[in-house]
Structure formats: C-alpha cells, structure tokens
C-alpha positions, 0 to 999 in steps of 0.5 A: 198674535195673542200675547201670553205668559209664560210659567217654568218652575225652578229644578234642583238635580243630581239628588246626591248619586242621581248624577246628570240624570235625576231632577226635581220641579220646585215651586219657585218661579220664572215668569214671563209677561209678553206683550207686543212692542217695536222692538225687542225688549226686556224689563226684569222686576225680581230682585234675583236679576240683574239688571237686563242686558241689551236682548240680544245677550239675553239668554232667554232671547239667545235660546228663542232666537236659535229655536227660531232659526233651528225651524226657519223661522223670525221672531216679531219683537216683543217686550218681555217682562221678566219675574224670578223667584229663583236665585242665579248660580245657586245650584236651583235650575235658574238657567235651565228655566230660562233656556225652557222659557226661551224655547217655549217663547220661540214656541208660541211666537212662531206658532212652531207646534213644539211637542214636549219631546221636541223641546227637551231635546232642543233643551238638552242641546243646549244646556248640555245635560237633560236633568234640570231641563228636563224637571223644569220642562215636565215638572214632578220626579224626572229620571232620564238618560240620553242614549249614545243614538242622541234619544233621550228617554224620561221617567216622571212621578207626579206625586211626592208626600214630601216637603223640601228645604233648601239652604241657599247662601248669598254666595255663588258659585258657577256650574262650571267651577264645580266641574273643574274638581270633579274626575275625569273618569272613574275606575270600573270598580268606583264606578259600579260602586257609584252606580249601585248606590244610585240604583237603589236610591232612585228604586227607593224614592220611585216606590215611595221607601223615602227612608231608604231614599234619604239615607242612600243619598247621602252615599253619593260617590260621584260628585258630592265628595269632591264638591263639599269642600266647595260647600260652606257649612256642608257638614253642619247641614247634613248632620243638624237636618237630619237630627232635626228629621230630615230623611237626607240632605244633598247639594243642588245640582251643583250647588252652593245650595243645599237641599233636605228631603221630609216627611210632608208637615216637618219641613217648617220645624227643619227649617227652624232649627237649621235657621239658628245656625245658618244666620247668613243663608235664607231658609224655604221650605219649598213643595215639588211641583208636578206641572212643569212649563206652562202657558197662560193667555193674557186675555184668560188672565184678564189681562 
C-alpha cells in the first residue's frame, strides 16, 4: 500500500438563485498526508480545526469507513495528518471536502477503482445535496441536478475570467439553522418566478454575460430573502462591493460568508474597500479552481 496525499479544494454553492444546484471550487484547501500506522489516527495542523476527535467520530474516517463497507471492504488504519485552509461552518463546502476526502481515502486504501460518477453519488448520499460535493468533487463551475430515477446529471466549465471575494465572519453559523427559516414550499407562481431568475443566471454565467450573472443573482428568491437576516452586515456588502465594481454579491451556500463575483484584476481593490467597513471579518480575495479532488504519491512528492 503507497501512502499518498490527498487535495480537495473548498466550494461556495447556491450562487444566489442556483439553489442546491449551482457550486463553484475555490482555491483553499483540505489536505490530507497518509501515512501508514497501527492503528487509526488523526493529527489536525490548521488552525481552522478543532482539535481531533477520537477517528471513530471523525467524519472523514465515518465517510471512508461507509465507502468501505458500501463495497465489502476494511480499511487498514493509518494515520491521517489533517490541513485546512477552509473555515468550518462558514457556508465554504468544509463538509463537502471532508466527505469527498473521506471517499477518495476509502478509495485509494481499498484500491476500490471509484469512477468520479461513483463518488459523487456516494457524496450526494450522504451530504444530502450534489452541489458543494459536487464542486469540490469536479472542480470548476458545476451545474447538477438529481432526477426522481436517483440519476444525477453535471454541467462543469473550467474556465472562468473572474476573481472572487469572500467575506467571512468569526461567527458560524449551521446549515441546518439556516434551513429552519427557509419555506416549506413555494407557490406555483413564486416558483416560476424563482426559477426563471435562476435560468438566466446561470445562461448568463455559462456564455460568460458575468454583467448580466451578477445583476441577476442578486434577484434570488429562494433563500436569499429569508437568510439575510441571518447575515450580519448583509446589506452593506452588497451594496459597498458593487459601488467598489463587483458584478454581484451573494451568501455562500448558506453562509454566514458572503462572496463577490469580479472582473479578473479588481478583486484586491474590492476587497480593500470593503476591508474598511468590515474590521472583524477576514477578506480573501480568492480564484475558481477548475481541478477538483486529486491525488498525489508521496514518493512523486519526495516525500
């Protein structure tokens, strides 16, 4: 068994009216180091974790253990050196990577020969929802959508001329919580209403009209009138980015971070201004990444 590492990049999703459809990859980071051991353990060096649980209330180790199982298979225990770049409960994918590490590690460690489809639909098993798995699964711009027949059907673009800013706070805030305010169901005419605006945003962000994306985005009506609220400074952002030149601004995924869309090269004059009026949230300006989950050799790494 070569010992390996393991790359998935963070994901915003929604993207305004992209609701549980639309997710982007992001370049920050959750890495894994594998390295053979005795016994199961998990060492966490990022200052995004917490310190780490026991690995059997690891999630990572909960997800590679029901791939695992799901294809008859036992992990050997290993010790797993954990890095993140990506805050937790920020509304930037940190469970969707962690889930996507966990299968990839069940992967290599079982030699079980995944296809991407395979993972994703295990992903979306457990995640509940494709879009964050998915982004962090593919890399790049992913569309999908999971027919009633359990199928699940992607659209990814890889190329982007857009720099991202995102505006996260020091508090959290649970996916879960910001379902509870969220409808439980829409009229049909809300509903068309709600679909149409997303329609044209994600036409407009495909053929590369980011003009058009950013303005439309910012029309959501499926969750983003409901969540704001939730938001701290939710109106400030919107409003200071896009005097500043931001082509729109959204929550992510279901926040509490919010995140701008550019023109490539404004982003760091963005996230300037908005610096000024945001003293206690940290401000990146960040880049799509189009590569998706991957795997590294340690001995390719010298390692």
């Amino acid at each position: 068994m070569s010992m390996f590492n393991i790359t998935v990049p963070a994901s915003t999703a929604n993207l305004g009216p992209g609701f549980d459809s639309a997710g982007l990859a992001l370049n920050l980071y959750l890495t894994l180091r594998v390295e053979k051991s005795e016994q199961w353990e998990f060492v966490h060096e990022s200052v995004h974790l917490p310190p780490a649980p026991e690995a059997s209330n690891h999630l990572i180790y909960e997800t590679a253990k029901r791939t695992a199982g799901k294809y008859h298979s036992t992990l050997p225990p290993c010790k797993v050196i954990v890095k993140s770049d990506i805050p937790l409960a920020r509304g930037l994918g940190s469970s969707a990577s962690a889930i996507i590490a966990g299968i990839e590690l069940a992967n290599q460690l079982c030699e079980l020969s995944l296809t991407i489809e395979e993972k994703l639909r295990i992903a979306t098993d457990i995640e509940g929802h494709p879009d964050n798995v998915a982004a962090s699964l593919y890399g790049g711009l992913v569309i999908t959508s999971q027919l009633p027949n359990g199928d699940i059907e992607v659209f990814q673009k890889t190329d982007a001329d857009l720099d991202f800013i995102v505006y996260i706070p020091v508090v959290e805030l649970k996916t879960e919580d910001a379902r509870k305010v969220l409808p439980d169901q829409f009229t049909r005419n809300d509903a068309a209403k709600a679909s149409a605006v997303g329609n044209v945003m994600i036409a407009a962000l495909v053929s590369g009209n980011y003009e058009l994306a950013g303005k439309v985005m910012e029309e959501d009506l499926f969750h983003e009138p409901y969540r704001s609220s939730l938001i701290s400074n939710y109106d400030d952002i919107r409003q200071e980015a896009k005097i500043a030149g931001a082509y729109g601004t959204v929550i992510s995924g279901a926040g509490p971070t919010m995140i701008s869309f550019a023109s490539i090269g404004k982003g760091e004059a963005i996230a300037s201004q908005l610096k000024k009026i945001l003293p206690s949230h940290e401000v990146l300006v960040i880049k799509m990444d189009s590569d998706g989950s991957r795997i590294h050799n340690n001995k390719a790494l010298g390692i």
